[in-house]
ROLUM-286661 format. One record per residue (C-alpha): residue in one letter; chain; residue number from 1; x negated, z, y. Coordinates in steps of 0.5 Angstrom, whole numbers, plus 500, padded with zeros to 3 digits. Example, Ala and Ser with C-alpha at 12.3 -4.5 7.8 and 13.67 -1.06 7.14 Angstrom:
BEGIN
<A,A,1,<475,516,491>> <S,A,2,<473,514,498>> 
! end
This chain:
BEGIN
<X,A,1,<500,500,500>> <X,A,2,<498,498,507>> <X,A,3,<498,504,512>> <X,A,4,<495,504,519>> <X,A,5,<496,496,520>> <X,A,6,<500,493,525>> <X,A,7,<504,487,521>> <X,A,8,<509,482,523>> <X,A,9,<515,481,519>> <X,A,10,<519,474,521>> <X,A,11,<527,474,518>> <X,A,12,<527,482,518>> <X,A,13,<534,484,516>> <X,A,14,<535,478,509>> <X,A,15,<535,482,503>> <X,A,16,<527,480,501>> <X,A,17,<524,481,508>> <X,A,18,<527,488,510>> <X,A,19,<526,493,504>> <X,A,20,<519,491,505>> <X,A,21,<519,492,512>> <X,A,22,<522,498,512>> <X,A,23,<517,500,507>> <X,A,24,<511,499,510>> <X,A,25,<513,502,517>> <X,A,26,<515,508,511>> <X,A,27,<508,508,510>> <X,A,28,<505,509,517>> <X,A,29,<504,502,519>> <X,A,30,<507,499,525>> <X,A,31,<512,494,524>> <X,A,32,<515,488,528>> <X,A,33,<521,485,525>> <X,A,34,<522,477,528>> <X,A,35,<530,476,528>> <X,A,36,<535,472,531>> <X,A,37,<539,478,531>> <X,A,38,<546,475,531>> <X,A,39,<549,481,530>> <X,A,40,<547,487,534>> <X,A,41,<548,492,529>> <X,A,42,<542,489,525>> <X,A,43,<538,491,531>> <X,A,44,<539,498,530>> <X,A,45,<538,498,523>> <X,A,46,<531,496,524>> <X,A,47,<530,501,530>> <X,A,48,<532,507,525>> <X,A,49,<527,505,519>> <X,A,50,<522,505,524>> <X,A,51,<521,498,525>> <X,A,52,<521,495,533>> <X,A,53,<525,489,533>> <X,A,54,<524,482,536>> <X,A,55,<528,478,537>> <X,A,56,<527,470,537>> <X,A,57,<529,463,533>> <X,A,58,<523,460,529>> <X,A,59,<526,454,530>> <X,A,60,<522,449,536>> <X,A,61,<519,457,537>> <X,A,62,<512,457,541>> <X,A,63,<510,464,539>> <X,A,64,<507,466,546>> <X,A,65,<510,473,546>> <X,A,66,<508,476,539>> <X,A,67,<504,482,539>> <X,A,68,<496,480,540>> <X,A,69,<495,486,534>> <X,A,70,<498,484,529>> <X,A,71,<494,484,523>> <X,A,72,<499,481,517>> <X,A,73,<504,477,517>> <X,A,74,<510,477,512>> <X,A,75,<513,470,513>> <X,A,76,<520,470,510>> <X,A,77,<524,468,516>> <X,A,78,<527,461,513>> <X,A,79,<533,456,514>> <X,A,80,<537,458,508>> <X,A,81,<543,453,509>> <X,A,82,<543,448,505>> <X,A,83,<547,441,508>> <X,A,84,<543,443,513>> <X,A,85,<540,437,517>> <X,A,86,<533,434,514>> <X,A,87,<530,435,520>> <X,A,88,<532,441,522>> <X,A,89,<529,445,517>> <X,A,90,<523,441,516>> <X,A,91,<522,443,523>> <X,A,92,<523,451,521>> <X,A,93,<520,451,515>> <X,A,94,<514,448,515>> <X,A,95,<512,445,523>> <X,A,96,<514,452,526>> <X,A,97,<510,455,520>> <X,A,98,<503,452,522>> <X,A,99,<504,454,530>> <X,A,100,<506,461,527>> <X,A,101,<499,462,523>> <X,A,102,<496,458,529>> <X,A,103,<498,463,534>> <X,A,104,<496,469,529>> <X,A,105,<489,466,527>> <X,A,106,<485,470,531>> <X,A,107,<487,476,529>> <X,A,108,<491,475,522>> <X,A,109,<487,478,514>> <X,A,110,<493,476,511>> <X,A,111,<499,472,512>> <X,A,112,<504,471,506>> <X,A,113,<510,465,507>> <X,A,114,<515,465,503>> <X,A,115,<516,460,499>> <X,A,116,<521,459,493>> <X,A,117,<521,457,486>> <X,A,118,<526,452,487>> <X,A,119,<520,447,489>> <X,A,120,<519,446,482>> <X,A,121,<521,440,478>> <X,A,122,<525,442,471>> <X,A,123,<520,443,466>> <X,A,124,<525,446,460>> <X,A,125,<520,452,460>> <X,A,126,<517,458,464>> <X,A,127,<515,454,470>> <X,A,128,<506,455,472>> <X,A,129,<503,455,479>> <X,A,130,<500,447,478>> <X,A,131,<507,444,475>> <X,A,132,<509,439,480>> <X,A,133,<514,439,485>> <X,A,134,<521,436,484>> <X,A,135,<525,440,489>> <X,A,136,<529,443,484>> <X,A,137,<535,443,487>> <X,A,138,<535,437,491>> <X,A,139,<536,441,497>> <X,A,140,<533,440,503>> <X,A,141,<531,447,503>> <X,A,142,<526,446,497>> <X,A,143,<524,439,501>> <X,A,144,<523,443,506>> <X,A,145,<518,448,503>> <X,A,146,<514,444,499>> <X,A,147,<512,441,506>> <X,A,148,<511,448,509>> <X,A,149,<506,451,503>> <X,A,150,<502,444,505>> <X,A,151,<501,446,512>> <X,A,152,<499,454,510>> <X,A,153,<495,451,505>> <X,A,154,<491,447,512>> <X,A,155,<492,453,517>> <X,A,156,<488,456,512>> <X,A,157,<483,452,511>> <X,A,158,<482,449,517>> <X,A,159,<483,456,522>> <X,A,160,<480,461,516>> <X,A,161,<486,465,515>> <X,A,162,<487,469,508>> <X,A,163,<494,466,505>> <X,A,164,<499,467,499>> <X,A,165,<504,463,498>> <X,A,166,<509,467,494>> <X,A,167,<515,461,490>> <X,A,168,<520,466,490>> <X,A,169,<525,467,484>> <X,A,170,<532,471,483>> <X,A,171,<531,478,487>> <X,A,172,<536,482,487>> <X,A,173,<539,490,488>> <X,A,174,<542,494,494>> <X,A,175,<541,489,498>> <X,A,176,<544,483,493>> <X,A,177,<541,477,491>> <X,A,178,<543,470,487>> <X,A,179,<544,475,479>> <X,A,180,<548,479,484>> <X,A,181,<552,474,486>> <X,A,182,<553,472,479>> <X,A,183,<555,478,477>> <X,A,184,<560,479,483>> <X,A,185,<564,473,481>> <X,A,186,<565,477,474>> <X,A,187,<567,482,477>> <X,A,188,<573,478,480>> <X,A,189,<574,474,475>> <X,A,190,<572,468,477>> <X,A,191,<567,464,473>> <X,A,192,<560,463,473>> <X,A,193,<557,455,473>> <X,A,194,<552,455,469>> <X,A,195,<547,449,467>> <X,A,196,<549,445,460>> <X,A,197,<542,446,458>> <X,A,198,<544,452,454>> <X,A,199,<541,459,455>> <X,A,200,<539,458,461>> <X,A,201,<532,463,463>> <X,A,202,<531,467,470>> <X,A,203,<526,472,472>> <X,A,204,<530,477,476>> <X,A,205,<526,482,480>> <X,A,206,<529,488,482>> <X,A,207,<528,491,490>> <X,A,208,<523,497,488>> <X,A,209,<519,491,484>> <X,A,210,<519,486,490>> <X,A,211,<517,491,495>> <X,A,212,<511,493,492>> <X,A,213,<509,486,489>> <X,A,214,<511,483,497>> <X,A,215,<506,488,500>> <X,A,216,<501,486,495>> <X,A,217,<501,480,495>> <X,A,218,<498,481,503>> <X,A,219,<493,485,501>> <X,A,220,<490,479,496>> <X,A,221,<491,474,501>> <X,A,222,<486,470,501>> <X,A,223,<482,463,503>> <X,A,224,<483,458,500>> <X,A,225,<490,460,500>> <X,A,226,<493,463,493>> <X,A,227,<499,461,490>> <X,A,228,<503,465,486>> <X,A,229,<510,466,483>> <X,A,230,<513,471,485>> <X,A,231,<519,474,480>> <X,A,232,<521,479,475>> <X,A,233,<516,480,469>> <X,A,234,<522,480,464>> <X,A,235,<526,472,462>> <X,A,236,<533,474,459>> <X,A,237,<538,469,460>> <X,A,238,<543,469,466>> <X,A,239,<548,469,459>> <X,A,240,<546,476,457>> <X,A,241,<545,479,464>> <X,A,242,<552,477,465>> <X,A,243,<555,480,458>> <X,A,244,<551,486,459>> <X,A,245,<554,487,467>> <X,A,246,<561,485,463>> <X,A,247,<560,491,458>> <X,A,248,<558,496,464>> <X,A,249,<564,495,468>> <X,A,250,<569,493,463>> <X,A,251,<569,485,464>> <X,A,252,<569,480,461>> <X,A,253,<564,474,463>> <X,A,254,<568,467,464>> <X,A,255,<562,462,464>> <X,A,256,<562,454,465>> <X,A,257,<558,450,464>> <X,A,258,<556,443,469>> <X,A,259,<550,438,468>> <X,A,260,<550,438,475>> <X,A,261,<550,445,476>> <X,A,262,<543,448,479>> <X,A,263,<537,448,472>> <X,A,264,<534,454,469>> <X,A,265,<529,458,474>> <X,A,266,<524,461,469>> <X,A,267,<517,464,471>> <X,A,268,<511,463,468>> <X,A,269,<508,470,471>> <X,A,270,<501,470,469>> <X,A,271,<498,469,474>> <X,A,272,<503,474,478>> <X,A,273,<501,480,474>> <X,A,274,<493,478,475>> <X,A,275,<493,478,482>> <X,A,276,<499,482,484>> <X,A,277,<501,487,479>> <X,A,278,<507,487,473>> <X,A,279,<514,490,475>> <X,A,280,<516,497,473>> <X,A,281,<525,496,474>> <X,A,282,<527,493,467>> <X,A,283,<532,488,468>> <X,A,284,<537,493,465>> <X,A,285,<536,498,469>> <X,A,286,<536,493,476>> <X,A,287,<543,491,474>> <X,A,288,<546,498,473>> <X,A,289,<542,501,480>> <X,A,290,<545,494,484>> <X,A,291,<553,494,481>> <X,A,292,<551,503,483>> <X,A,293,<550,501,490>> <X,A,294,<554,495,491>> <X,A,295,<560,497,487>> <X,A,296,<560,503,483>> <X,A,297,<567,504,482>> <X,A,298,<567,499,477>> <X,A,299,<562,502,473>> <X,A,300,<565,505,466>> 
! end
């Protein structure tokens, strides 16, 4: 754990980029939280876990404003919407980046920039670090980051500040997440879409575990920049985290299967628990913990 330091966390109030926040400035850091702040309230949320709101747009952003000091950089602010235009999330997820590490060079040791496992072409196995690119989703989100951990990679290189790029799969827990939403269709008794290229493999990965693993991945930044997944130490089929959510709230799960739905995210987590750590949060208790916090009345 990081303490002493000064870091800059872009997208401050998602689900990744504010538990890890919260816990650096819990650990004696001083922490800067990026955001647009659409809603007020989400300002005070980070004033009350010890972190000094910035509000800002990444998109066309200059940086000129940013603290001079900061010493890290956790990168997770993103265009998410995806039927956004092309151009626009190009320009926020990969142009605004480069100018974000440039402004930071001189004093930045560690920038992570979150990047996403849906960059990966479908591979029918647990996905590796040098499998090519397919924009997994056909999104531009996927397109989008692909050109942006280009630019990381030339930043890096060409103005010497240590990076990692972490290709995110499945976080989840209190403050939701992909698994969660999955299982919130179950518990209203809607059906989940799944690819027909039965069973379909994830690597969720719980808060506590993502937290940890996300602060360390800004401790092993380095020149040229690292590429790591980022995900849950355990596969298990979205089939099975789904039937063992049904048997803790006593639903049945009502699973679909589309050839267009969106393929298996499955990891290959080498290279992960080499140069980050092995997760700690065994799937089974991540899912029970996040139905606790998200709806613990359905719980048996």
């Amino acid at each position: 754990m990081l303490e002493g330091e000064t870091v800059l966390v872009t997208g401050a109030t998602g689900k990744v980029a504010f538990p890890i926040a919260r816990a650096l400035a819990a650990a004696g850091n001083r922490v800067y939280g990026l955001a647009r702040f659409s809603d007020p309230r989400s300002a005070d949320r980070l004033r009350k876990s010890g972190i000094e709101p910035i509000a800002g747009d990444l998109h066309l952003a200059t940086f000129a404003d940013l603290p001079a000091d900061s010493g890290y950089v956790f990168h997770a602010g993103a265009a998410l919407d995806y039927d956004s235009v092309w151009e626009y999330d190009l320009e926020v997820n990969a142009l605004s980046t480069g100018r974000l590490m440039t402004a930071v060079a001189d004093s930045c040791r560690g920038f992570v920039y979150c990047s996403t496992g849906s960059v990966y072409k479908h591979q029918g196995r647990p996905l590796r670090e040098d499998d090519p690119p397919g924009a997994h989703w056909t999104s531009n989100y996927a397109f989008s980051k692909i050109a942006g951990e280009a630019i990381v990679r030339h930043v890096a290189d060409d103005r010497g500040v240590p990076a990692t790029i972490i290709r995110i799969f499945s976080t989840y827990g209190p403050e939701g997440g992909m698994p969660w939403n999955r299982v919130a269709k179950v518990l209203a008794g809607e059906p989940v879409r799944l690819h027909t290229d039965r069973p379909n493999h994830f690597n969720p990965i719980y808060e506590d575990d993502y937290v940890r693993l996300g602060i360390r991945a800004l401790e092993v930044a380095d020149v040229p920049a690292l590429t790591v997944n980022w995900s849950g130490s355990e596969a298990v089929t979205a089939e099975d985290y789904l039937a063992y959510a049904g048997e803790l709230t006593g639903t049945t799960p009502i699973i679909t299967y589309d050839d267009d739905a969106h393929t298996e995210l499955w990891s290959d987590v080498s290279k992960m628990h080499e140069m980050l750590g092995r997760c700690e949060v065994p799937w089974q208790d991540g899912f029970r913990r996040t139905i606790e916090a998200l709806a613990p009345d359905r719980l048996r």
